[in-house]
C-alpha positions as CSV (number, residue, x, y, z in Angstrom):
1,X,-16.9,16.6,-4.9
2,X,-18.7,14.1,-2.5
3,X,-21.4,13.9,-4.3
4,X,-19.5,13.6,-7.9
5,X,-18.1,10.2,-6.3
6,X,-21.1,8.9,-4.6
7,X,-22.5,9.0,-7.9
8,X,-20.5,7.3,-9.2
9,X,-20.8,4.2,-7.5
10,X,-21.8,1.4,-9.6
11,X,-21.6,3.2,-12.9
12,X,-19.4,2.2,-16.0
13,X,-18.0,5.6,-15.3
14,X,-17.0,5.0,-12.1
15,X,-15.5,1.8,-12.9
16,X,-13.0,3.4,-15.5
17,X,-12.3,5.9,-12.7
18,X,-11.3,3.1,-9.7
19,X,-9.2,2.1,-12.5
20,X,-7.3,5.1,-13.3
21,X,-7.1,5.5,-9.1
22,X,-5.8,2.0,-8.8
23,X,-3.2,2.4,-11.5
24,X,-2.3,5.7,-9.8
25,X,-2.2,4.5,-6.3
26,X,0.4,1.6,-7.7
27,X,3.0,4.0,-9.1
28,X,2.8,6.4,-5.8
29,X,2.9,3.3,-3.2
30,X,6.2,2.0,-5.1
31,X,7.5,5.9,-4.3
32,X,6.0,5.3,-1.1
33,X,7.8,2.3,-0.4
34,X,11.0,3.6,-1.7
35,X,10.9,6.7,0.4
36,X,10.1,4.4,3.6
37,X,13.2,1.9,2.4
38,X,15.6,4.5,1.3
39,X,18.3,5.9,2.7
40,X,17.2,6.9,6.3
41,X,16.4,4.1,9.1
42,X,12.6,2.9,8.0
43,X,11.6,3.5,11.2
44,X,12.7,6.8,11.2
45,X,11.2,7.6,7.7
46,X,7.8,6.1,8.3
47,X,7.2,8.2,11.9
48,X,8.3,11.3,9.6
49,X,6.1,10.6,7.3
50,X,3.2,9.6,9.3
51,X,3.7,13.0,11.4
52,X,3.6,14.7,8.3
53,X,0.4,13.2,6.8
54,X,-1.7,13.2,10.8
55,X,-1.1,17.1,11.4
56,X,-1.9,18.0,7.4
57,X,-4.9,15.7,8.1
58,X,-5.7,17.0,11.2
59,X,-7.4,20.6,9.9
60,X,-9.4,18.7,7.7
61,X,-10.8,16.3,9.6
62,X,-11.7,18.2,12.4
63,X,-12.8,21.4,10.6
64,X,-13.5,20.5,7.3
65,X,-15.2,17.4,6.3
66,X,-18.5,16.4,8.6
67,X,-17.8,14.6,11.5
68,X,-18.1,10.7,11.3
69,X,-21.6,9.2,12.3
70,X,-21.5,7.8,16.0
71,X,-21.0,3.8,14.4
72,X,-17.7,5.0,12.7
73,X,-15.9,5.2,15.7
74,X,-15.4,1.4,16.5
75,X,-14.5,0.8,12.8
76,X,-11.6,3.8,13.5
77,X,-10.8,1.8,16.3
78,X,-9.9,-1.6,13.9
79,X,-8.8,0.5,11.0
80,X,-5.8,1.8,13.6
81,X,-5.1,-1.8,15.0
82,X,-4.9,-3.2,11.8
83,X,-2.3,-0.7,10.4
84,X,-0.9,-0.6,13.6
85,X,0.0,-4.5,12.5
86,X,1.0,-3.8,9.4
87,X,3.5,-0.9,9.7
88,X,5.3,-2.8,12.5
89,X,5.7,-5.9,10.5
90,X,6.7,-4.2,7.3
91,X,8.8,-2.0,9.4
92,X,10.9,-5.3,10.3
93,X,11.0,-6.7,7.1
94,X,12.8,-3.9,5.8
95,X,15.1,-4.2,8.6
96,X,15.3,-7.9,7.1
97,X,15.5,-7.8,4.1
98,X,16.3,-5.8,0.5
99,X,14.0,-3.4,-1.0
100,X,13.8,-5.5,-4.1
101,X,12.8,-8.7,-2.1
102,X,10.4,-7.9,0.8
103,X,8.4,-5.4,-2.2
104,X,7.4,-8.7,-4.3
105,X,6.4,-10.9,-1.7
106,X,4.5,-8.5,0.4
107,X,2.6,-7.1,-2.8
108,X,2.3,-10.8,-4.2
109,X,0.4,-12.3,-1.1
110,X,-1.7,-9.4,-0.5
111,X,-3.7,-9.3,-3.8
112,X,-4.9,-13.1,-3.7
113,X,-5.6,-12.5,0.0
114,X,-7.3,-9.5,-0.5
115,X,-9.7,-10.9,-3.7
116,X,-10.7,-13.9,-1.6
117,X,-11.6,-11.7,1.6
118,X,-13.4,-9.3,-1.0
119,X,-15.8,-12.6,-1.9
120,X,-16.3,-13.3,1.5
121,X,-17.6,-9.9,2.7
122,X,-18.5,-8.0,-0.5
123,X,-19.8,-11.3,-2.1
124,X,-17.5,-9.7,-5.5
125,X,-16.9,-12.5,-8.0
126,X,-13.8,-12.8,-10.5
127,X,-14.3,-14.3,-13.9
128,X,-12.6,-17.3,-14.8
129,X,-10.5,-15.2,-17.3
130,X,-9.6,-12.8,-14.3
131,X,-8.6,-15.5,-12.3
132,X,-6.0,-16.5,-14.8
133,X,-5.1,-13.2,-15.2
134,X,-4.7,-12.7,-11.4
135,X,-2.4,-16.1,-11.4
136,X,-0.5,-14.3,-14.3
137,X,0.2,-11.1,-12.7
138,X,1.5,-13.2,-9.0
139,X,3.8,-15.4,-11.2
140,X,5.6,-12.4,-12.4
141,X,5.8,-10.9,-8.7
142,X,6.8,-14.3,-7.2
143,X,9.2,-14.8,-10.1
144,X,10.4,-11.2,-9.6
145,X,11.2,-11.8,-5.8
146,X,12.6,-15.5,-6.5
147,X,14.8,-13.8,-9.0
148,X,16.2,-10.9,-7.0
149,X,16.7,-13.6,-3.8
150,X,18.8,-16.0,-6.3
151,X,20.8,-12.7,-7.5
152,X,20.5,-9.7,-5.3
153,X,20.0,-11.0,-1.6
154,X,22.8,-10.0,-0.1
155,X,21.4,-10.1,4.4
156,X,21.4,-13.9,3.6
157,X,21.6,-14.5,7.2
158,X,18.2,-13.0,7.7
159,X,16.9,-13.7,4.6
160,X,14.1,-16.5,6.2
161,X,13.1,-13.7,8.4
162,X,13.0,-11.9,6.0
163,X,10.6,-13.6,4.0
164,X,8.1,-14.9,6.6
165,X,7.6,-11.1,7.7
166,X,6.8,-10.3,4.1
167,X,4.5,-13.2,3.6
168,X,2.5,-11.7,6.9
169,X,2.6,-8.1,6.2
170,X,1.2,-9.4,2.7
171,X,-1.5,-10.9,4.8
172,X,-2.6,-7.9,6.7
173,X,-2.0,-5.4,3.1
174,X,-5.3,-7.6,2.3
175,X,-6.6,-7.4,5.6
176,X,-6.4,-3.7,5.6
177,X,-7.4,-3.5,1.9
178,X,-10.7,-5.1,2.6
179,X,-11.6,-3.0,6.1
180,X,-10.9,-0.2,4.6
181,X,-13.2,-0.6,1.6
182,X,-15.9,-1.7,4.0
183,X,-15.3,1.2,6.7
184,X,-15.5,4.3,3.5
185,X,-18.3,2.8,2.2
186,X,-20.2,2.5,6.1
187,X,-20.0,6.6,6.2
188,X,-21.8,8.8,3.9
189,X,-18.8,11.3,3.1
190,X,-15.9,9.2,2.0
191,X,-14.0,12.3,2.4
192,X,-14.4,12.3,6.2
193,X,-13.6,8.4,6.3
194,X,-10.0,9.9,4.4
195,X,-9.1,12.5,6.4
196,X,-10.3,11.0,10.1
197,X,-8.1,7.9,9.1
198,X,-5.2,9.9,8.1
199,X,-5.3,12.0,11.4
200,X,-5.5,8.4,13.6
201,X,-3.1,6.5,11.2
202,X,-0.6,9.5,12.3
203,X,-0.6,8.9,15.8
204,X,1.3,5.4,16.5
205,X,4.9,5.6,14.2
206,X,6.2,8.5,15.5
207,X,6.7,7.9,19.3
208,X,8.0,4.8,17.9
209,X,10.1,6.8,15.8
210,X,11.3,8.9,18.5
211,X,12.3,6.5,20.9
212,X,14.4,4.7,18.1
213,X,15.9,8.0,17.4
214,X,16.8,8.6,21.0
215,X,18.3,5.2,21.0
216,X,20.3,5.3,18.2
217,X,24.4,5.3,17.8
218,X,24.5,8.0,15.4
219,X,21.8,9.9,14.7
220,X,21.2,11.4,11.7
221,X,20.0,14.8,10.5
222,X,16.4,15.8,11.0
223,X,16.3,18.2,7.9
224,X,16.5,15.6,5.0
225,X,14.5,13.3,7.1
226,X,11.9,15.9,7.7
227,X,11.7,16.9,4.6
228,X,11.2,13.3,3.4
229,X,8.3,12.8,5.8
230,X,6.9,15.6,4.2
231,X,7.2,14.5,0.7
232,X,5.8,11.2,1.8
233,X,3.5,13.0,3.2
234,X,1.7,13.9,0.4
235,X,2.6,10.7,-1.5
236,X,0.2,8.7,1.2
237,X,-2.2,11.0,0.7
238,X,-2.5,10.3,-3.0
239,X,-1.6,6.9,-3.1
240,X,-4.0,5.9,0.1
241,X,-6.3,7.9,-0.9
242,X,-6.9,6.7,-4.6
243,X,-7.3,2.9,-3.5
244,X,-9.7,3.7,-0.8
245,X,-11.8,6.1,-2.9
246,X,-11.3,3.1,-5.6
247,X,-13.0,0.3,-3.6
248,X,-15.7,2.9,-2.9
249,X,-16.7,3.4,-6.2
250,X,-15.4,0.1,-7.7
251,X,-14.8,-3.3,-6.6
252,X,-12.7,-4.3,-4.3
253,X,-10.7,-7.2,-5.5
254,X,-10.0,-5.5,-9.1
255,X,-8.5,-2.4,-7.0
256,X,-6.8,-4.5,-5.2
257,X,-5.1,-6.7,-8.1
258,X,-4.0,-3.7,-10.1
259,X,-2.5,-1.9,-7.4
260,X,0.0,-4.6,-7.1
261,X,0.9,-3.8,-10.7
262,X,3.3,-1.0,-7.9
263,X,5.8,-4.3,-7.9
264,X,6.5,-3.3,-11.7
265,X,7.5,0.7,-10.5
266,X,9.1,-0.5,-7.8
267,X,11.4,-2.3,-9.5
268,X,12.0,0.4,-12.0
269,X,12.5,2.6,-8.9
270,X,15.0,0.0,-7.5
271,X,16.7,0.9,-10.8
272,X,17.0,4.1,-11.2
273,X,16.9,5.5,-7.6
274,X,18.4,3.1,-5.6
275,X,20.6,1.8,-8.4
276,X,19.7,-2.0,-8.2
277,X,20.9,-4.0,-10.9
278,X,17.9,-4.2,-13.3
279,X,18.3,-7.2,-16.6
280,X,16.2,-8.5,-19.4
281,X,15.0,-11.7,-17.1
282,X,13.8,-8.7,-14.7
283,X,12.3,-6.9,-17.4
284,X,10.3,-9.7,-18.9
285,X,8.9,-10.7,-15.3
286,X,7.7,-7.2,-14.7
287,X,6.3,-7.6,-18.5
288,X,4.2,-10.7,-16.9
289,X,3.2,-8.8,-13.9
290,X,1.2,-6.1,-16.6
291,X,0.2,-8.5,-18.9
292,X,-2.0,-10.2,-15.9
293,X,-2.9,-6.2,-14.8
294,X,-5.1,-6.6,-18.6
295,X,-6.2,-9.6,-18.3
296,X,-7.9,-9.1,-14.9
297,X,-9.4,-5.9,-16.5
298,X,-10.4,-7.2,-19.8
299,X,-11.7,-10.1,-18.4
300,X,-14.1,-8.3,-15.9
């Protein structure tokens, strides 16, 4: 399997691959970010889930795939702070804000964040016709969040909170995009760069979790949280996974623009799970939001 994706790399083959994994990994991290949102506490269903995902990573990483070259081990270090970051500040915004308005603006910053960062480090260009294709798909995400503020907000006391934590966890969704594409491609088995960072990126939410369990009114079942850790679980691994592996064998910034195509699922998620009010002005922004998915790939 490692060396089917190593080579890859580079290849027309592997580019229509990173594609399928970035499309993939934007329908599970909507689920994700629904499971995280949904009915438990958020910071109770991200420590579940992260404990899920560290001890199913855990065999793996330490019996499984090689062991990580001696220069991986400060790059671990970074990859932990910087999700670290990010879980805590999308952890507040969801105590913030709705579901339907944190999503958008977090996934709308981090893909123009994350294309930029990808020319500064991976030296990756966009086309003109991708760059209007990239403005396309954040004027449907934007539009998407400005609509469900106008209409759906409902914590409107926290709502500029809100907003500014979603803005920065967008900021570190690129940051985190970027190192991780450089820290899987700095170790020869991408594999062992997957399950190492799943094992460390287990160990911080859920004494977090715990204590804001143990501090908590009424706490609620374990079971159905438990099992929802689980679920997400195996959700990260697929939806973490893909992107990574994508911006191994693909490039960066593309991965990283389709991905947020996720705003479009999440929404339809919103819908149907959550039962969020979903109209035609709704429809037609999350229409804008694919049509700028093409154009970034046809324009590459």
């Amino acid at each position: 399997m490692t060396e089917w994706i190593i080579s890859l790399e580079g290849t027309e083959a592997g580019h229509r691959l990173a594609l399928m994994l970035a499309l993939g990994a934007a329908f599970l991290h909507a689920v994700f970010g629904a499971l995280q949102k949904g009915r438990h506490d958020p910071w109770l269903s991200r420590g579940a889930i992260d404990l899920s995902y560290g001890l199913m990573a855990a065999p793996f990483a330490l019996f499984v795939v090689p062991w990580p070259e001696p220069h991986m081990w400060i790059i671990f270090f970074w990859v932990f702070v910087i999700h670290v970051g990010y879980k805590l500040l999308q952890g507040f915004a969801y105590t913030k804000g709705s579901y339907t308005v944190v999503y958008p603006v977090v996934r709308g910053t981090g893909p123009l964040f994350a294309v930029i960062a990808a020319y500064l480090i991976f030296g990756e260009t966009f086309t003109l016709t991708q760059w209007i294709g990239v403005f396309v798909l954040l004027s449907g995400i934007f539009g998407l969040a400005i609509y469900n503020l106008i209409f759906l907000e409902t914590d409107r006391d926290t709502l500029g909170v809100a907003l500014l934590l979603a803005f920065m966890t967008g900021a570190f969704v690129a940051l985190y995009t970027t190192y991780d594409a450089y820290g899987i491609r700095s170790t020869a088995d991408p594999f062992t760069f997957l399950a190492w960072f799943f094992m460390i990126d287990g160990l911080f939410m859920p004494p977090i979790a715990y204590v804001h369990y143990r501090r908590m009114a009424q706490k609620p079942d374990l079971l159905p949280l438990m099992a929802r850790g689980i679920i997400g679980g195996f959700v990260a691994f697929a939806s973490f996974g893909a992107i990574m592996l994508a911006t191994r064998i693909g490039n960066v910034g593309e991965a990283a623009v389709l991905r947020e195509t996720s705003t479009v699922f999440a929404a339809l998620i919103g819908w149907i799970v959550l039962k969020e009010t979903v109209g035609p002005r709704r429809i037609a922004l999350m229409t804008l939001i694919a049509v700028g998915a093409v154009i970034v790939e046809m324009g590459g």
